[in-house]
C-alpha positions as CSV (number, residue, x, y, z in Angstrom):
1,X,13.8,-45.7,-23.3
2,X,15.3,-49.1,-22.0
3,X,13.7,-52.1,-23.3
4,X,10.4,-53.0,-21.7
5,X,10.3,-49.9,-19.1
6,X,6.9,-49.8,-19.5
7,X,5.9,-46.7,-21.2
8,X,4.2,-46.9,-24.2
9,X,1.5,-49.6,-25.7
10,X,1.0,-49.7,-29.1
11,X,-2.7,-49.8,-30.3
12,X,-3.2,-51.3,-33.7
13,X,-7.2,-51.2,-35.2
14,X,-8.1,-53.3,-38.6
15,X,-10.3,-54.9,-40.3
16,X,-9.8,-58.0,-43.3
17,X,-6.6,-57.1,-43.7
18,X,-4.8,-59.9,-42.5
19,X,-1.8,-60.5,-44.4
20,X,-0.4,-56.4,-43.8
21,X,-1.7,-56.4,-40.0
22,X,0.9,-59.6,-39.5
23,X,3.6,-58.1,-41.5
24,X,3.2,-55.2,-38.8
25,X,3.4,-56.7,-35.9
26,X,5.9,-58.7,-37.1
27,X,7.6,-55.4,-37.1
28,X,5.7,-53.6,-33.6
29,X,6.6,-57.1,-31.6
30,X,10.6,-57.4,-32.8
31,X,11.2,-53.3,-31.7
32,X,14.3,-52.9,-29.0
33,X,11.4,-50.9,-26.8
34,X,9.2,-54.1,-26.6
35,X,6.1,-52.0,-26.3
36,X,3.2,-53.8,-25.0
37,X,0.8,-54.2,-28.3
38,X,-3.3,-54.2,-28.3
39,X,-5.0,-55.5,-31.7
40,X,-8.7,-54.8,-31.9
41,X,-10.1,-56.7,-34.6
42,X,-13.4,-54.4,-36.3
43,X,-15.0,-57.6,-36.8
44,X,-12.7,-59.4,-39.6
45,X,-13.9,-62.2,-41.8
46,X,-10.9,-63.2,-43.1
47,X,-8.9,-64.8,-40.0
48,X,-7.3,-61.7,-38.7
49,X,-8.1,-62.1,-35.4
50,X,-7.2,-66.3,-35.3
51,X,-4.2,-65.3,-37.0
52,X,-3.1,-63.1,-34.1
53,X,-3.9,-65.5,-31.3
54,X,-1.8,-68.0,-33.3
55,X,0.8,-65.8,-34.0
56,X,1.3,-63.3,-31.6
57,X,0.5,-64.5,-28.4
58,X,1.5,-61.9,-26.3
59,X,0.0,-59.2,-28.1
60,X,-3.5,-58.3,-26.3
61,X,-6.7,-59.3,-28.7
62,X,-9.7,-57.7,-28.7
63,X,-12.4,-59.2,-30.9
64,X,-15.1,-56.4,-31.4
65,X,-18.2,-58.5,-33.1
66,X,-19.0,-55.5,-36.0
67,X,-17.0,-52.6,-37.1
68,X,-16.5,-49.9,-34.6
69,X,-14.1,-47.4,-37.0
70,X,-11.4,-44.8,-35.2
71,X,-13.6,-45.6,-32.2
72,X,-11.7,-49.1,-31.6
73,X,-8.9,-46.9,-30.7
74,X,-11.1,-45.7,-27.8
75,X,-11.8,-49.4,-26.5
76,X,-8.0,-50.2,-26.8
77,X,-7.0,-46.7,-24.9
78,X,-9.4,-48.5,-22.2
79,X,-7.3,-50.9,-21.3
80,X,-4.1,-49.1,-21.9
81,X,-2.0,-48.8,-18.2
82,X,1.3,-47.0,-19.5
83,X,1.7,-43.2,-19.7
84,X,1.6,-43.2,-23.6
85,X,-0.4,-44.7,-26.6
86,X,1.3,-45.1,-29.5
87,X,-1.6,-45.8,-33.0
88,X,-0.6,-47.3,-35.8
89,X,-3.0,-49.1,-38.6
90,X,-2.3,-51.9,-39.6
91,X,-0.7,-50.8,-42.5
92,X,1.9,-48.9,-40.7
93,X,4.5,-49.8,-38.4
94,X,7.3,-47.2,-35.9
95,X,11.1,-47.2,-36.5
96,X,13.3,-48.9,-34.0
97,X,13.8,-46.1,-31.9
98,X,11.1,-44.3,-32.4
99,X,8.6,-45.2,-29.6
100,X,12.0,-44.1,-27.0
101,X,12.2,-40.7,-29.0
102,X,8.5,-39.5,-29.1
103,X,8.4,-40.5,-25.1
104,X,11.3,-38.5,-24.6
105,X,9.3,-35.7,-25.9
106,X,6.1,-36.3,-24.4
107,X,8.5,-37.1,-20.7
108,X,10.4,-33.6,-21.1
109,X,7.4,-32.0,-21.6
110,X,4.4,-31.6,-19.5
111,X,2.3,-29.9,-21.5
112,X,2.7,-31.4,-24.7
113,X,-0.1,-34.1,-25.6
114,X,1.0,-36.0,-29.0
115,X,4.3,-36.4,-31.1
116,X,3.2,-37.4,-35.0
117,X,6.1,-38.5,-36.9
118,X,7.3,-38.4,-40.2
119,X,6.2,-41.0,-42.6
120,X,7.7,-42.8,-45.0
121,X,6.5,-44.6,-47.7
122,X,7.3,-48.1,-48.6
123,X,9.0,-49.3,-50.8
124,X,10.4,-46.4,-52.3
125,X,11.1,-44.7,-48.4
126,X,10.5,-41.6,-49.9
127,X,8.3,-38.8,-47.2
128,X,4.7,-39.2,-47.4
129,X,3.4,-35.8,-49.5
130,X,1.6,-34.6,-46.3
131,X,5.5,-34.0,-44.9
132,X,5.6,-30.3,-46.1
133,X,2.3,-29.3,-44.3
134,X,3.7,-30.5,-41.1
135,X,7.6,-30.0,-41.0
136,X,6.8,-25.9,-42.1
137,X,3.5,-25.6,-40.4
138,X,2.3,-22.0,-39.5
139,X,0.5,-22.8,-36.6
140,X,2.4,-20.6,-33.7
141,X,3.5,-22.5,-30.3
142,X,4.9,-21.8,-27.4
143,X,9.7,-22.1,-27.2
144,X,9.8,-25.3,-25.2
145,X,7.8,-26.7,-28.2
146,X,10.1,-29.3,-29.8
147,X,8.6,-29.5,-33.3
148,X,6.2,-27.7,-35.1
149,X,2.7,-27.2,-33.4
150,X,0.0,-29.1,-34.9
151,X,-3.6,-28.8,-35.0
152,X,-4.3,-32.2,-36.0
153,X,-2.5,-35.5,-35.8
154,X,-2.4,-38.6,-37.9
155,X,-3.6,-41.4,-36.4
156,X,-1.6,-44.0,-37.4
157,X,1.7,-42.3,-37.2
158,X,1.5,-40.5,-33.8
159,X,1.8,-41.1,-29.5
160,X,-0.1,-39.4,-27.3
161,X,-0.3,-38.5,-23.5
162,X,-3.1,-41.2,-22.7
163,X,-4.3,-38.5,-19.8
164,X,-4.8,-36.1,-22.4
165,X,-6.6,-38.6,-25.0
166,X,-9.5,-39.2,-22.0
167,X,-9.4,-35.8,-20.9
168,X,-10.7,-35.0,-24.7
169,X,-13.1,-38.1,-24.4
170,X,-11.3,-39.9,-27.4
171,X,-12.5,-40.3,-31.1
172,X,-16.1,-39.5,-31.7
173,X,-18.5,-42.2,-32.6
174,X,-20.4,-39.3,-34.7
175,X,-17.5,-39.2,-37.1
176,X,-16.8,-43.4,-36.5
177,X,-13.7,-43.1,-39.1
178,X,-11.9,-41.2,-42.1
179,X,-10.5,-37.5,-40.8
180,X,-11.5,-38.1,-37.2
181,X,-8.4,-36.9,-36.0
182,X,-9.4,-33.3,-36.3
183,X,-12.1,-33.0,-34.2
184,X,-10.2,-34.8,-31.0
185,X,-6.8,-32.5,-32.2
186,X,-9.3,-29.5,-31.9
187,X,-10.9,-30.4,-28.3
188,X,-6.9,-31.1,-27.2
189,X,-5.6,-27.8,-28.5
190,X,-8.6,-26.3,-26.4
191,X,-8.2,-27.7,-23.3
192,X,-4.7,-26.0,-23.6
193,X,-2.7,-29.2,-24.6
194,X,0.0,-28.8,-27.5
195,X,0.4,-31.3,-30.5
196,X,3.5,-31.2,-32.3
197,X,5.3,-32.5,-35.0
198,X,8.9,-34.6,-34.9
199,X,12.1,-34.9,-37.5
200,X,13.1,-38.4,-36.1
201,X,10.1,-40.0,-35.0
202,X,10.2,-42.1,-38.0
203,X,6.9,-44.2,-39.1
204,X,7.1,-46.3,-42.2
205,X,3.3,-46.9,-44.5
206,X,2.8,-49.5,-46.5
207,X,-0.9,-48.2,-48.2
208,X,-2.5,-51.2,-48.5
209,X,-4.6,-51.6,-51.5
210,X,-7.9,-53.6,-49.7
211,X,-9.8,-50.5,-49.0
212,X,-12.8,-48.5,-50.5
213,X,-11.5,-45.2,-51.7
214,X,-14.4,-43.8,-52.7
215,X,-16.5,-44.8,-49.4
216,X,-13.2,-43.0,-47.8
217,X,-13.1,-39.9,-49.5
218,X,-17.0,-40.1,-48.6
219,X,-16.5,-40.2,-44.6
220,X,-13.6,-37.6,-45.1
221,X,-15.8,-34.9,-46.7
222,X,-18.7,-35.6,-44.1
223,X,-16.3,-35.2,-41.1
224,X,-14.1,-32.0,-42.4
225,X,-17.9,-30.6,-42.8
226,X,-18.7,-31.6,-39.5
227,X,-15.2,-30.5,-37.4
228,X,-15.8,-27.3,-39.4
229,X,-19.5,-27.0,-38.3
230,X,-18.8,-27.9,-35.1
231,X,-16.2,-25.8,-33.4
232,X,-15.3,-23.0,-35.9
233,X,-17.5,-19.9,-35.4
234,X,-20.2,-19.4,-37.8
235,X,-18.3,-17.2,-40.8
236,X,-15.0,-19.8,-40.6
237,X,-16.8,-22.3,-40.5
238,X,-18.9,-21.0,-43.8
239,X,-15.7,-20.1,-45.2
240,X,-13.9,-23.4,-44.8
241,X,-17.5,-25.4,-46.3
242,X,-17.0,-23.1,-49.5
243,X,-13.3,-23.9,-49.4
244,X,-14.1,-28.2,-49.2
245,X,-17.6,-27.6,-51.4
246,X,-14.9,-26.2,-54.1
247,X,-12.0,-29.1,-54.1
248,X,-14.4,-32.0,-54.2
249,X,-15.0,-33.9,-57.4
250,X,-18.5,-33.5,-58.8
251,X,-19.5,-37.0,-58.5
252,X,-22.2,-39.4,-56.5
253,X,-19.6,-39.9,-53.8
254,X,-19.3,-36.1,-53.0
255,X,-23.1,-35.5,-53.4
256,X,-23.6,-38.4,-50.8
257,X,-21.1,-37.0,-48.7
258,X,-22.7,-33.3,-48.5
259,X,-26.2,-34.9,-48.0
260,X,-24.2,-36.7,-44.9
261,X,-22.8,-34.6,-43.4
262,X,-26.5,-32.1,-43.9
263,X,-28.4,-34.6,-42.4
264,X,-26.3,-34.6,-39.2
265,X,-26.6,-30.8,-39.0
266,X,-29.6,-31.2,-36.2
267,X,-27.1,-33.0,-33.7
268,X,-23.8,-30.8,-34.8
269,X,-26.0,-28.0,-33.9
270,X,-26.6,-29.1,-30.2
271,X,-23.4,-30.1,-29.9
272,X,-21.4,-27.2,-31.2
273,X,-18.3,-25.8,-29.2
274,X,-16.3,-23.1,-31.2
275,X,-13.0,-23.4,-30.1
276,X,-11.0,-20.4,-28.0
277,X,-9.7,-17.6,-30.6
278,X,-6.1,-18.7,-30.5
279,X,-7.0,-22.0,-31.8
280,X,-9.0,-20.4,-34.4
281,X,-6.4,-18.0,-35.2
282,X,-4.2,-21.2,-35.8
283,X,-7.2,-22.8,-38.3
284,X,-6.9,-19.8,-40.3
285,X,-3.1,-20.0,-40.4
286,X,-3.3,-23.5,-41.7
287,X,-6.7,-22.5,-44.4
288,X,-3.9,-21.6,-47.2
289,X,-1.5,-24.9,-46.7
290,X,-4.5,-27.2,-47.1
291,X,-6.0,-25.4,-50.2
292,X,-2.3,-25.9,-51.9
293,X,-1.6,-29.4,-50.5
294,X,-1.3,-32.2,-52.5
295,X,-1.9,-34.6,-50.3
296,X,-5.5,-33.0,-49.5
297,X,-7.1,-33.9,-53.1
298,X,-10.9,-35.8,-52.5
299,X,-9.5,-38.3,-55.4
300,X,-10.4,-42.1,-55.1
């Protein structure tokens, strides 16, 4: 990619979390690709937004009044006029040179609808402990495939094909935010588009520590219920709710989350799509690495 050609915009989502999201677009707006860079502000109270119309002023702004989750990402993608979307939170930021790789990949190959990268974590730059799930996933794909084939991607560390993103209708408002990327990798992977993984596409994460964990691990458990419920057939699906019901802690949080996720079961029901089998033959190829995975664990 030579600088500014125009492919990729960078869409960053946060809320009251002003001091990390200026720290990354100090580092999104100084990359040699000069992406073009949305911000949508989930209703801050601590000045995020002022401080990016101060700071930043050609990065696009877009104050939403209240908290719209993952689906902020969908507003942003709205506006978006290049081929590519690259999401990052606002506690993560891309690698010079990492934008021009993962369009390269997504350019040389028609078919292919994301590139997640690899993570590292600050300070220590060691890979984030989700790196062995992806870099030796078992999920088969096709030879043009230039990583490993995914079946979900991580929002904040991955570009994809902004065609494809519509085509899939997005992030759901149902599961509003925390393992929402599932259920949009799922409805890609069945419309025939492929999600891989890449060596060099290098993200860096700062976790920042103003979050609530617990509320979180809540959402996540609702929406791995959900994606199961929703387009795995009936005995997977069973099978993978015994798997989560087993790795959760026995706590409030989890009994909250499982009440959730069964008092959407009237509107998962009329909405259910099981997937084709060879996406569902991939889920069950993945159903071993996620009950190993350390980086899986409902902990707060």
């Amino acid at each position: 990619m030579t600088p500014g050609d125009g492919r990729v915009t960078v869409v960053v989502i946060t809320m009251d979390r002003r001091e990390e999201l200026v720290r990354t677009l100090g580092h999104m707006t100084a990359l040699p690709e000069r992406p073009g860079v949305i911000v949508v502000d989930n209703g801050s109270r601590d000045g995020s937004a002022d401080a990016v119309a101060r700071d930043f002023p050609g990065v696009r702004l877009i104050r939403s009044p209240h908290n719209l989750g993952a689906v902020a990402r969908n507003a942003a993608v709205q506006e978006v006029m290049t081929p590519y979307v690259a999401f990052c939170d606002d506690d993560t930021w891309w690698e010079p040179g990492a934008l021009s790789r993962a369009a390269d990949l997504l350019d040389a190959h028609p078919r292919l609808a994301s590139v997640t990268g690899r993570i590292l974590v600050e300070p220590s730059l060691r890979e984030d402990p989700i790196t062995p799930e992806l870099r030796y996933s078992p999920v088969p794909g096709p030879p043009w495939l230039p990583g490993p084939a995914l079946l979900s991607i991580l929002a904040g560390a991955s570009m994809l094909r902004v065609t494809a993103f519509r085509e899939a209708g997005g992030f759901s408002p149902r599961l509003w935010l925390g393992g929402e990327e599932e259920l949009l990798s799922l409805d890609l992977a069945a419309r025939g588009w492929w999600l891989c993984w890449a060596e060099d596409v290098v993200v860096h994460h700062a976790a920042s520590t103003v979050r609530d964990r617990r509320q979180r691990r809540r959402l996540g458990i609702r929406n791995t219920l959900w994606t199961a419920w929703l387009r795995r057939p009936a005995f997977d699906a069973l099978r993978r709710t015994v798997a989560v019901l087993r790795s959760i802690p026995k706590d409030r949080a989890s009994v909250s989350a499982v009440g959730a996720a069964l008092a959407g079961l009237p509107w998962v029901l009329r909405e259910r799509r099981v997937v084709p089998m060879d996406v569902e033959r991939g889920l069950r190829l993945l159903e071993e690495p996620q009950r190993t995975s350390v980086a899986r664990r409902y902990v707060d």
